[in-house]
Structures are given as C-alpha cells and as structure tokens.
Legacy VTK file of the C-alpha trace (Angstrom):
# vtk DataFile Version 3.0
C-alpha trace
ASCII
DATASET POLYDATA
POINTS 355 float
-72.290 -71.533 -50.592
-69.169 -71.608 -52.761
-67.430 -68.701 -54.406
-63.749 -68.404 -55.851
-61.542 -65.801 -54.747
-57.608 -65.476 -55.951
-58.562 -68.772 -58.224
-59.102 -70.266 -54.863
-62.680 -71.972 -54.318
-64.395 -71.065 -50.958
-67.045 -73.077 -49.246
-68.278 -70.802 -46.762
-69.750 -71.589 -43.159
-73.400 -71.159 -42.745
-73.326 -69.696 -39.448
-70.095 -67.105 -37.618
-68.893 -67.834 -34.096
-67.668 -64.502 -34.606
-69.902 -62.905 -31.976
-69.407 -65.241 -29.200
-65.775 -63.710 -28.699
-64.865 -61.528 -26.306
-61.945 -59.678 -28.368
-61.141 -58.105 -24.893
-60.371 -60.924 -23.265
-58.546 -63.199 -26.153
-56.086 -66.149 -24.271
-53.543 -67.392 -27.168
-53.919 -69.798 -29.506
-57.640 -70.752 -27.661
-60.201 -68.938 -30.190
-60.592 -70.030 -33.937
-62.260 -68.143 -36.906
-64.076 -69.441 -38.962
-62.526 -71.196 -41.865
-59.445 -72.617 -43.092
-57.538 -73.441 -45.733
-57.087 -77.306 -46.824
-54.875 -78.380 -49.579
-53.955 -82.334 -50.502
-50.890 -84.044 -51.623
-51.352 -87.463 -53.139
-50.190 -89.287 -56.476
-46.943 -87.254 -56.382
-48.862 -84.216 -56.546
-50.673 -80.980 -54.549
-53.850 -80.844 -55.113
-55.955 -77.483 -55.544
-56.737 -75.668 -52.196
-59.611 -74.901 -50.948
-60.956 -72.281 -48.404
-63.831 -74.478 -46.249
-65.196 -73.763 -42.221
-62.832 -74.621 -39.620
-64.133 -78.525 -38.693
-62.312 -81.497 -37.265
-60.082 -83.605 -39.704
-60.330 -87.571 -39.725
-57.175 -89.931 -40.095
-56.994 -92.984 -39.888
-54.882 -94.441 -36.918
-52.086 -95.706 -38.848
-51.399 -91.927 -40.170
-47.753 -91.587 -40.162
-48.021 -88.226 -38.305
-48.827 -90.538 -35.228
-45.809 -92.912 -35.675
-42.806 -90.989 -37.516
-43.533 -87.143 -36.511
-43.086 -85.875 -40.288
-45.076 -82.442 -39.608
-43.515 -78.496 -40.157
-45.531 -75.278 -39.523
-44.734 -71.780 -39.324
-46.010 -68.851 -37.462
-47.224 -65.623 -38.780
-49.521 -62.842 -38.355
-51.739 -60.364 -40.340
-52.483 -56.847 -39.108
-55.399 -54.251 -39.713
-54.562 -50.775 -39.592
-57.016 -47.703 -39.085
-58.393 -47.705 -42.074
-59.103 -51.521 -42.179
-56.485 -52.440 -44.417
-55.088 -55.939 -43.797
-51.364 -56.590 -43.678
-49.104 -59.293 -43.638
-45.178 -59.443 -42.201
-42.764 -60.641 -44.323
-44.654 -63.709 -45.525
-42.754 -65.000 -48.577
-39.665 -65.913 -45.936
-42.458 -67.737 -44.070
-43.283 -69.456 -47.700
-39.488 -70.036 -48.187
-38.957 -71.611 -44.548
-41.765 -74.104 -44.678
-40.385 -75.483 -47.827
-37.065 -75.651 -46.033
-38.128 -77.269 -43.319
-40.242 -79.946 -45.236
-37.421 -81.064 -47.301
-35.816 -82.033 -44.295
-38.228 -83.977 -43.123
-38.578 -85.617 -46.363
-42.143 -84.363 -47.021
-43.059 -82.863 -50.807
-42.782 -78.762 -51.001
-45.363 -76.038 -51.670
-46.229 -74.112 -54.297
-46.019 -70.236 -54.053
-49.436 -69.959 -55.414
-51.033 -72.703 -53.436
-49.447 -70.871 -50.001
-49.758 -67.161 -50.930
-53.100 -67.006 -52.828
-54.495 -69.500 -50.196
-53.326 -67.502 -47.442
-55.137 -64.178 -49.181
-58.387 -66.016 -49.877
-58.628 -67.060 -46.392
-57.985 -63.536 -44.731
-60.379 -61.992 -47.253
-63.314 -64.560 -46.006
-62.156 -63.751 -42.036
-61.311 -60.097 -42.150
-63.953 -59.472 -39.660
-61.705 -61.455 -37.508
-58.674 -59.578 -37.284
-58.792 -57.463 -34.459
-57.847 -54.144 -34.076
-55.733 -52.285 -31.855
-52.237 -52.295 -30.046
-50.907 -55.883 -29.880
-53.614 -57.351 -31.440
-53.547 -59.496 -34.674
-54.903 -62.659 -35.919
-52.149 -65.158 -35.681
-51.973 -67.607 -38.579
-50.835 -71.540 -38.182
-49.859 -72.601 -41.628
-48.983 -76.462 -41.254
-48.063 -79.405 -43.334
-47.818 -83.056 -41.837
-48.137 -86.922 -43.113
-51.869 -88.341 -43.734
-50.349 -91.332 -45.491
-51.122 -94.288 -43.674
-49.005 -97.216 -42.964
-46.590 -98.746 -39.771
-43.502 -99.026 -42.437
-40.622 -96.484 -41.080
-40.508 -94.207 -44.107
-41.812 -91.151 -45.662
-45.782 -91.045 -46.262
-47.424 -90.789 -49.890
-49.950 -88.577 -48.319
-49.961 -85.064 -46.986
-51.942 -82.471 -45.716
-51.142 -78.767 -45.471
-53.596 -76.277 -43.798
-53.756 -72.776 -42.527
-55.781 -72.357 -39.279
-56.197 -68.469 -37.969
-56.623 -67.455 -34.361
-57.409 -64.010 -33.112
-54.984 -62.754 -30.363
-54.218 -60.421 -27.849
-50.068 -59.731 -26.588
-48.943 -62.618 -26.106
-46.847 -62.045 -23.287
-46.702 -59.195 -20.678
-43.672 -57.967 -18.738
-40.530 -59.668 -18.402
-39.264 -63.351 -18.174
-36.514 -65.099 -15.532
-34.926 -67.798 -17.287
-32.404 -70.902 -16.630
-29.552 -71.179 -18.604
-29.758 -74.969 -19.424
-26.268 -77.274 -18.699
-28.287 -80.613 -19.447
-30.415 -81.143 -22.284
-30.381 -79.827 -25.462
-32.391 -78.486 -28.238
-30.981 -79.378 -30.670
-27.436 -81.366 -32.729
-25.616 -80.727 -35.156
-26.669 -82.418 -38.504
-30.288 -82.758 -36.977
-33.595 -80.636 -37.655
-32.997 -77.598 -35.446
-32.767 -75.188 -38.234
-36.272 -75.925 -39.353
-39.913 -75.702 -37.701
-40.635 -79.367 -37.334
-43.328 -80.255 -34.399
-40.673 -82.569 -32.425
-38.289 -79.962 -31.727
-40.877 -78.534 -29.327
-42.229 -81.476 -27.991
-38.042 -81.791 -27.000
-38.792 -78.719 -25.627
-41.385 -79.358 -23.068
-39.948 -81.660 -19.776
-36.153 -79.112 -19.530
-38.983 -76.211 -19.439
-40.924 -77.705 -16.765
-37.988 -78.368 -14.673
-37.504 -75.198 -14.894
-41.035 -73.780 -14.151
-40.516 -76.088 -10.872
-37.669 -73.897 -9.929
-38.831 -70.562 -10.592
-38.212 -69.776 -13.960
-40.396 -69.275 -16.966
-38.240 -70.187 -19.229
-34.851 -72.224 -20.727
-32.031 -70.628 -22.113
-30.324 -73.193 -24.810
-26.771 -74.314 -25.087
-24.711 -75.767 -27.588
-25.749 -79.382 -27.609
-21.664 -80.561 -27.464
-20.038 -78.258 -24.272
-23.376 -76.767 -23.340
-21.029 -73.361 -23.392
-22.381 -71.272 -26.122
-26.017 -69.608 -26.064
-27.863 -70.450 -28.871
-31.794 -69.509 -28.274
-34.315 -68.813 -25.500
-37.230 -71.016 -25.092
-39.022 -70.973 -28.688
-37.234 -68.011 -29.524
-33.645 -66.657 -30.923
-32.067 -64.708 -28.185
-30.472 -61.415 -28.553
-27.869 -60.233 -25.668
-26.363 -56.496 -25.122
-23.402 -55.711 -23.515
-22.332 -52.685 -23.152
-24.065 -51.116 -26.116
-23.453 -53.925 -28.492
-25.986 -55.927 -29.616
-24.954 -59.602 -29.851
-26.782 -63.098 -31.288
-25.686 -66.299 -32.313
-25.258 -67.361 -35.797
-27.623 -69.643 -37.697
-26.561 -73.140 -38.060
-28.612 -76.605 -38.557
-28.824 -76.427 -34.784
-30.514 -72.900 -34.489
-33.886 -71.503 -36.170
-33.414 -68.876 -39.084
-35.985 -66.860 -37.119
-37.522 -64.007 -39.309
-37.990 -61.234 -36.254
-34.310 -62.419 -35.554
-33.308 -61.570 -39.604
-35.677 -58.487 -38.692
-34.371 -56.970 -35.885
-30.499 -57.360 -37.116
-31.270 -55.024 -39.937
-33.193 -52.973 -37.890
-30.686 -52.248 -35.764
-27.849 -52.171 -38.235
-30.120 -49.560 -40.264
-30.184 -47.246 -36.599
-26.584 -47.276 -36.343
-26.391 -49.770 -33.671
-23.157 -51.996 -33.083
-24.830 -55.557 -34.073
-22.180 -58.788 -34.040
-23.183 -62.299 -35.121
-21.089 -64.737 -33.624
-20.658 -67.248 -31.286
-21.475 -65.773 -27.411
-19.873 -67.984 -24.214
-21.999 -68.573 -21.334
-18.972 -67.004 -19.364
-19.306 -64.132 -21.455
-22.343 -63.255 -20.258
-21.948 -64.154 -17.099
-18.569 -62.117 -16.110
-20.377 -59.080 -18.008
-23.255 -59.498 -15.209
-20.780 -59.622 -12.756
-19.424 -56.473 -14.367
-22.019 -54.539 -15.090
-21.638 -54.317 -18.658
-24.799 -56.460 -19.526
-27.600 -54.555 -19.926
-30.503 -56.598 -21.518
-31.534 -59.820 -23.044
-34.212 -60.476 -25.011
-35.929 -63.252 -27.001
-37.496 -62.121 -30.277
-40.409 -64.588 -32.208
-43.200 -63.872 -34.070
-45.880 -64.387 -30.944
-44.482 -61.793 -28.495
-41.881 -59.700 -30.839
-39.380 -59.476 -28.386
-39.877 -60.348 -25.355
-37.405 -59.221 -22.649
-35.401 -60.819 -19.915
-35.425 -59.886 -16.316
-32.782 -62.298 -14.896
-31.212 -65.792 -16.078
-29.779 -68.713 -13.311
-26.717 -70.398 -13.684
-24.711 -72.896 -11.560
-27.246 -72.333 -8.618
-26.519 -68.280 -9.037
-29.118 -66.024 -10.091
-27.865 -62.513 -12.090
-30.418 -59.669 -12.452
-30.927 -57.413 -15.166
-30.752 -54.042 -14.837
-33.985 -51.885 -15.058
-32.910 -49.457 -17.634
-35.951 -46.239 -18.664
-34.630 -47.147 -22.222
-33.942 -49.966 -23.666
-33.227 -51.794 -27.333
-35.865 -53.872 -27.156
-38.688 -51.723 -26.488
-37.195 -49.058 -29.280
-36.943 -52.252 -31.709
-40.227 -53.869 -31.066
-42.109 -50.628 -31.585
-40.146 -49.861 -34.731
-41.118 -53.486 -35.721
-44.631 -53.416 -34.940
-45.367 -49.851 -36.134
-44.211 -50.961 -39.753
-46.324 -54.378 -39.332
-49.246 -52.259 -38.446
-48.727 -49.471 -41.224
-48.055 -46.927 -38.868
-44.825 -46.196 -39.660
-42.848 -46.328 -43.302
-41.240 -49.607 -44.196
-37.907 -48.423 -46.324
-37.282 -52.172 -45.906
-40.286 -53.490 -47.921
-41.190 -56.357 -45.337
-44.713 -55.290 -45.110
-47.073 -56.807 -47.644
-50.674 -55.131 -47.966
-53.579 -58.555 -48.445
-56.730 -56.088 -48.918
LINES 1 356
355 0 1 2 3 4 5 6 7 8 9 10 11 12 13 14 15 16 17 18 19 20 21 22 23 24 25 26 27 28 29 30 31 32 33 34 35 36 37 38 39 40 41 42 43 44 45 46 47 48 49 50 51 52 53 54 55 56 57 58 59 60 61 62 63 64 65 66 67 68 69 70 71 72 73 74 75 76 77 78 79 80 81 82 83 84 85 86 87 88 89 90 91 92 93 94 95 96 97 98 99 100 101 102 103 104 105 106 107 108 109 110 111 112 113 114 115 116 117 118 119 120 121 122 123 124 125 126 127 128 129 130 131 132 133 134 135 136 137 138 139 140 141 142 143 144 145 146 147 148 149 150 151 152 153 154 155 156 157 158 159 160 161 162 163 164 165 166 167 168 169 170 171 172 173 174 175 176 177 178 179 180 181 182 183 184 185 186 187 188 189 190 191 192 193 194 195 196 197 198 199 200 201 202 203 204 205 206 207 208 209 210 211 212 213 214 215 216 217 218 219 220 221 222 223 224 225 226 227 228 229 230 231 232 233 234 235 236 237 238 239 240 241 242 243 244 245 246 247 248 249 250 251 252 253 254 255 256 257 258 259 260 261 262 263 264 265 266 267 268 269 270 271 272 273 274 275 276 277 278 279 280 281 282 283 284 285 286 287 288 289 290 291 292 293 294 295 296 297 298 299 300 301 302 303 304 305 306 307 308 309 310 311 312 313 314 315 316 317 318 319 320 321 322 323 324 325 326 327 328 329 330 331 332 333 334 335 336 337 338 339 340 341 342 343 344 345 346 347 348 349 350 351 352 353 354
C-alpha cells in the first residue's frame, strides 16, 4: 500500500517483524525496523525519496563503492518521551555534516528537504519502533555511497543515499581501559579525518585489535606527525580533566567535528565549568597522572554519550583513573540525555520534536 506523508511517498511492508523483538534484550546495531528510506542520484540530479520496507539492495559488481570507497554516513538518534512524543537531537548539524563530508569525497550533496522530510516520514511509519525508557532509542544510519558502476579511478555518476533505523539499548556499560597509540594513525593532515567517510574506520580496525590482544578495549589517537598530541578515542572525540578543567582538542581536517563534542563544550561552558580547546601533550596527561591532578577521561559520540575512561597504557606503563562519587561526565551525560529525552528544558534549542 502506498501513502504520502511530508510530500514523501511510502510503500509500506505487508507484514511487521516488530513482534519478534525482544526490546529487553536489544544487542547494537543487530535489529532492523521495518522500512527505510531510499533516494537516487543519477543524470546530475537527486531523485525523489521514497519511504519502502527494509530489503536487500542489488549492485552490480563493478559499483564503485567496492573499488574507490566513496561512501559517508552519520549517526543519530530519535527519542520518545512519556507521552509518546518522538524527538530528534540536533539533526540539521547531522544534515550539515553529511554534506561536508560528501564534498570531500567528491560525491553530489543533499537536499534539506530530501534528508529532513525523509527522515520524518520514516519515523512516523516506525514509531512503534522506538523504544522507550532509560538509554533506549532507535538509532538512525543515514548513508550515502557510489552505485555508479565502472573500474575507471574517478568519481561515480551514480549514488545512493538511505536511512536505515535500528532499535537500541546503552550502548556501552561501565568504563573502558584504553592504549594510547605511538604507531598508527587515524588520520593526516589534508586527508578525510574531519568527515564521516567509511574508510576512516575500516583504518580503524587492526591498531584496535592489537590492542584488544593486550588488554585494552580501546585506542587512544595521536597526532599522525609526532604521535604527541591526543586527538580522539576510538570512534569518539575525547575529553580530558585535570584538575577541574575540562580540556579537548581542537577540530582540524584530522579530527571529527563531533556534535556531542560541540554539545558537551557548551554544556559545560553554560554550568560554569573551566572548558579549554587546545592542543593537549601526551606528557601532559601523563605527568598529571603521575600527579594526581587527572581526574577523568572520557569519550563522547552519539552511540554511548560519553563514555568514560578507567585507565589508558603508555610506553608499557599503565595509569589508573581515579574513582571519583562525582564526576563531569555522568553530570554531562544526564544533562544531555534528559534534554534529548524531553525531560529536562533545552534553553539551547538542540532538541527538535518529529511527532
């Protein structure tokens, strides 16, 4: 059956999976609602969206996805409160990024419309399938990548951008060792770490598992040129406190203009904490665990929020946190999530009501 809602045409599925879920139980990223949104680019041009059940995609195996890598995405998440009203974080700076990042990679940009009435078309059609509760959400996968086909190195003339929901659970639980990485990199200076292109994770994968085999969960980045300046943590932007200032690197072509990061600053700013963006030394950190004077660490990404740091290695040496009964990033992440859920104001206007 087909409908239109937001100018959007919906094809909806004949049949819900929606009661085969155990909400209780939800692993990340594993469970998919029903539909999605599918929208073509092809003789210079987007083509009209369209809501449609979540299915399979065919491409032919010259796609340039499979050859050159030219694909972006960006992570968000919509919320419902008590009284089943559906809210978004913040989702015109996800808009805004995704065109960012694809005009790095060479790929054509978005629409507003296309993105934002898409995006509200599709969560009307799944509301059922965003969960309520503390930490829950439905986590939403916008994407855009090359369905051009052809072995000649060089942008496609075909793309495809969809949004794909999943219902989720926290995404992490407790707190994370990590290694401070001396090695490899992330990313270099002129290249595509400033914007959410697939690669820069796949980069990510083989440090991080060298790591797992040692006993951490996680890699701490470093300036690709001296390795001596922290730059992010795993998939996230780091924040570090010492003493009670609250310190994070500044965005640059090598680091991810993270929105929680933008989030938290102002957050913090707005409570009177002391927040400094600038560049932070490895040795910084390090003689201020040796001191004393660092008291947390914390990664902070859409997924988890923030999620804290126990402990970091570096140079064979491991440095432990201490186990404060307050702490920044606890006070920040519920001040973050209360105004994504509606249960607290938003003075800042980042919260952005879909139904």
């Amino acid at each position: 059956m087909s409908t239109v809602i937001n100018d959007i045409e919906v094809i909806k599925a004949k049949t819900t999976k929606i009661h085969e879920v155990d909400f209780d139980n939800l692993k990340f990223g594993t469970v998919f609602s029903d539909h999605m949104l599918v929208c073509d680019y092809n003789k210079g041009q987007w083509h009209a969206p369209k809501v449609m059940p979540y299915q399979p995609i065919t491409l032919d195996p010259s796609a340039k996805i499979f050859h050159y890598g030219q694909s972006v995405f960006e992570g968000m998440k919509a919320y419902k409160d008590a009284e089943d009203q559906v809210w978004l974080f913040r989702p015109l700076d996800n808009f805004k990024r995704l065109n960012i990042s694809s005009k790095r990679l060479a790929m054509p940009e978005l629409p507003e419309a296309y993105f934002m009435e898409g995006l509200k078309a599709l969560l009307k059609v799944d509301k059922d399938w965003i969960p309520k509760g503390e930490g829950r959400s439905l986590y939403i996968r916008p994407f855009v990548f090359a369905s051009g086909n052809g072995f000649h190195a060089s942008p496609a003339d075909a793309y495809k951008f969809i949004i794909a929901t999943a219902p989720s659970g926290s995404y992490f639980s407790g707190t994370v060792r990590v290694l401070i990485e001396q090695t490899y990199s992330r990313s270099a200076n002129g290249g595509v770490g400033f914007a959410k292109a697939g690669g820069n994770y796949a980069g990510q994968f083989y440090p991080t598992q060298l790591a797992i085999e040692k006993g951490y969960q996680q890699v701490i980045w470093t300036d690709d040129n001296t390795h001596e300046f922290i730059e992010e943590a795993g998939a996230m932007n780091i924040f570090v406190r010492i003493e009670d200032t609250l310190i994070t690197a500044p965005t640059s072509d090598r680091i991810l203009d993270g929105i929680t990061r933008k989030s938290i600053i102002e957050l913090a700013k707005s409570e009177g904490m002391d927040v400094e963006i600038r560049k932070l030394s490895v040795r910084e950190v390090v003689e201020a665990a040796k001191e004393g004077t660092l008291k947390e660490m914390f990664g902070a990404g859409t997924a988890a929020v923030v999620s804290p740091i126990s402990g970091f290695g570096y140079n064979g040496k491991d440095y432990t946190l201490p186990e404060l009964e307050e702490t920044y990033a606890s006070f920040l992440k519920k001040r973050i999530v209360d105004i994504q859920t509606n249960n607290a104001a938003d003075p800042f206007g980042w919260r952005y009501k879909v139904v």
